[in-house]
C-alpha positions in Angstrom: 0.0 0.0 0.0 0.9 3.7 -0.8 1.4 6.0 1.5 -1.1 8.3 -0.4 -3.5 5.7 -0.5 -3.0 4.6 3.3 -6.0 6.4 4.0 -9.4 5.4 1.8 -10.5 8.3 -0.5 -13.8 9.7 0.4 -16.9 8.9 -1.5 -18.1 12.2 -4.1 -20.4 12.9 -1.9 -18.4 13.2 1.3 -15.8 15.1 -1.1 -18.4 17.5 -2.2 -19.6 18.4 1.1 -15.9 19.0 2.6 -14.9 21.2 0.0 -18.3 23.5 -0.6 -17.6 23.5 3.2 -14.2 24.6 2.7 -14.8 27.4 0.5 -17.2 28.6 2.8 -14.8 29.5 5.1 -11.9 30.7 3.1 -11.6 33.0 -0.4 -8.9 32.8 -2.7 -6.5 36.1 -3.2 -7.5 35.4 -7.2 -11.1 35.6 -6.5 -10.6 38.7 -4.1 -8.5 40.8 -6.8 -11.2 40.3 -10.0 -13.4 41.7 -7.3 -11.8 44.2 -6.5 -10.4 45.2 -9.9 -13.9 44.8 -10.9 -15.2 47.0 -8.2 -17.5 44.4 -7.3 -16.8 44.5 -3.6 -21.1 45.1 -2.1 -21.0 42.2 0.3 -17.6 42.0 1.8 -15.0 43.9 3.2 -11.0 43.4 3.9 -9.9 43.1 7.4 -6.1 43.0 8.2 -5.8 41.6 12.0 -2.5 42.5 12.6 -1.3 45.6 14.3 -1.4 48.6 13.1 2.6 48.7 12.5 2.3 45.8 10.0 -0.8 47.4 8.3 1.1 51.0 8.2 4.0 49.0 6.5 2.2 46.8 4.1 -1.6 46.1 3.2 -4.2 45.3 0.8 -5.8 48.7 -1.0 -8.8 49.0 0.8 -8.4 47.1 3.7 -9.4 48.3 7.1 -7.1 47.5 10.0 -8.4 45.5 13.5 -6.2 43.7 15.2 -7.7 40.1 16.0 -6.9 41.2 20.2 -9.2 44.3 19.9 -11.9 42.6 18.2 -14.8 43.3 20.5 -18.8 44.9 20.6 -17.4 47.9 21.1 -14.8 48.6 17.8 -17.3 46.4 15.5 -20.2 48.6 16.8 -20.7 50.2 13.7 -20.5 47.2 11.2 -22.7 46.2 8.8 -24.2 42.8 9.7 -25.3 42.4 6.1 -21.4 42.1 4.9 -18.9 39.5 5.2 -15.4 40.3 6.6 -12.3 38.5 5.4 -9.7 38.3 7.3 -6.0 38.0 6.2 -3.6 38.4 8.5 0.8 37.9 7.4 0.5 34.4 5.9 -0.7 31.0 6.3 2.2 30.7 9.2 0.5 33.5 10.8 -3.1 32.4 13.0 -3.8 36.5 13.2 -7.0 36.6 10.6 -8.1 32.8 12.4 -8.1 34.9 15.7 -9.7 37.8 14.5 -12.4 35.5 12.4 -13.0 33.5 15.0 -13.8 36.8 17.3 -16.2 38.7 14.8 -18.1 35.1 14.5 -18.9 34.9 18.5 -19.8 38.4 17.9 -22.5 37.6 14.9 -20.5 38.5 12.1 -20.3 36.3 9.0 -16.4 35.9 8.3 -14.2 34.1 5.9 -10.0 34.1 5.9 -8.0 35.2 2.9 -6.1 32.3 2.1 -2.4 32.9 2.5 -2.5 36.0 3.4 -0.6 39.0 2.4 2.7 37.1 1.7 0.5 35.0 -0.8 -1.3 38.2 -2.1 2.1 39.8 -2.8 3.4 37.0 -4.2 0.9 36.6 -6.9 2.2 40.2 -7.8 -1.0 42.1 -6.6 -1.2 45.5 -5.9 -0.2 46.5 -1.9 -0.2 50.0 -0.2 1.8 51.2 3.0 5.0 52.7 4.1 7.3 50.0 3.2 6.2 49.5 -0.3 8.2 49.0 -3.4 8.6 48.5 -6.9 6.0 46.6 -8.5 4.3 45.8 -5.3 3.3 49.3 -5.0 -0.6 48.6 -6.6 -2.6 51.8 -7.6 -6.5 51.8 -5.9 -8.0 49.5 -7.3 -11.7 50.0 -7.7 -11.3 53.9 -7.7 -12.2 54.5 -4.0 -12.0 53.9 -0.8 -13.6 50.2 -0.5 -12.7 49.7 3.5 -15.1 52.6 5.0 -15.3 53.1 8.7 -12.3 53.7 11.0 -9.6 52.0 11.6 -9.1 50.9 15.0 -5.3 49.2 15.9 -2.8 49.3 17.7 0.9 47.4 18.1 1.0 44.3 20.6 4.5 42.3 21.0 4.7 39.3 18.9 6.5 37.2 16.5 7.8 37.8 13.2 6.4 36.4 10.1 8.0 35.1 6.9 8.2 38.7 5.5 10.1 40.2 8.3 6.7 41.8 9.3 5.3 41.3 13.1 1.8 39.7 12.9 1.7 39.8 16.6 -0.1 36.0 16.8 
């Protein structure tokens, strides 16, 4: 026996169900970017859960900044309950947007996480905004406006340092 085959496939059925299940709790930095270069963003917004320091350096155009520890009634209070916030956080090392996702669910919100986060988002060459930006990372707006709303609530809390030299503070 292989040790890829050690373990049984599941039936379709059971494979179907994982993976619609899957995808309803994650969305794919491709998907994300045709929305936004679409400007098709009614329904969601982008929520970095790092600290601010990491959001000032290096972020998604759009994006609104709550770190996952101050997630709480009182900096969601004005939130639409009608939208769904993905969370991305430094990378899939990084359990930031996991933390903050898990938070704004207890609170009622719907959430998904941005698969690999920012390191992947970069990587696939889109557009990021911040202090520390360069070259061809440096990514114009992207639907033409300002697609985060609100305020941005954040601040720094010690923490670890992700693959891009970043702290995600997880």
């Amino acid at each position: 026996m292989t040790n890829t085959l050690r373990f049984p496939a599941a039936d379709p059925a059971a494979a179907a169900a994982f993976f619609a299940a899957q995808l309803a709790f994650e969305a794919d930095p491709d998907d994300v970017v045709r929305d936004l270069e679409a400007g098709a963003t009614a329904g969601f917004r982008l929520v970095e859960t790092r600290g601010r320091a990491a959001f000032e350096r290096s972020r998604i155009p759009g994006a609104l900044n709550l770190p996952h520890w101050e997630v709480d009634g009182t900096t969601t209070a004005g939130w639409d309950r009608d939208l769904v916030y993905v969370c991305y956080c430094e990378s899939s090392a990084c359990n930031a947007a996991t933390k903050g996702a898990l938070r704004l669910s207890e609170l009622g919100f719907r959430v998904k996480r941005l698969s690999g986060g920012i390191v992947a988002w970069q990587a696939a060459g889109y557009p990021v905004e911040g202090d520390s930006v360069e070259g061809d990372l440096a990514g114009g707006d992207l639907a033409g406006g300002d697609l985060a709303g609100g305020d941005q609530a954040g601040g720094d809390q010690a923490g670890g340092t992700g693959p891009s030299g970043v702290a995600c503070a997880c």
